[in-house]
N, C-alpha and C positions, 0 to 999 in steps of 0.2 A: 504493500500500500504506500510504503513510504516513499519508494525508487518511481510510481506511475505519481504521488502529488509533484515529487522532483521536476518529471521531466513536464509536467501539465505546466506547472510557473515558469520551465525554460521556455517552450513551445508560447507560453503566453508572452512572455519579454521581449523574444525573437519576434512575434508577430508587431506588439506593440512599437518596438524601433522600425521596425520596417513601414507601417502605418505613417510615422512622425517621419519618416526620409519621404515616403510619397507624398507628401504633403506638402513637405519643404521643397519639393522638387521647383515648385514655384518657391524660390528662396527666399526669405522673407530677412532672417537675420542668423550670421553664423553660430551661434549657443545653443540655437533649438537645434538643426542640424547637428549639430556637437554631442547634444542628450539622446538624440535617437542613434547614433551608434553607438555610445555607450551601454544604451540599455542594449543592442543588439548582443554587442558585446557580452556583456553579464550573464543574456540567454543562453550565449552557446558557453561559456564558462558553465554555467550552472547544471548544463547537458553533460558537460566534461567528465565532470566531478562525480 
């Protein structure tokens, strides 16, 4: 149960930065770009681990 909540909040993270980069794609200001790779980021760490 624990390893399938794991990978549910990576797969959600991952979705979520990727949501915040197509959005930005119309770039609005470099920080918020900046937050959705990071959370991108985290997702696939969080997968890793």
């Amino acid at each position: 149960m624990k390893g399938f909540l794991k990978k549910t909040l990576g797969v959600t993270l991952i979705g979520l930065g990727i949501g915040m980069l197509l959005v930005l794609l119309l770039p609005i200001t470099g920080w918020l770009f900046l937050i959705g790779v990071i959370v991108m980021i985290v997702g696939f760490a969080w997968l890793a681990c």
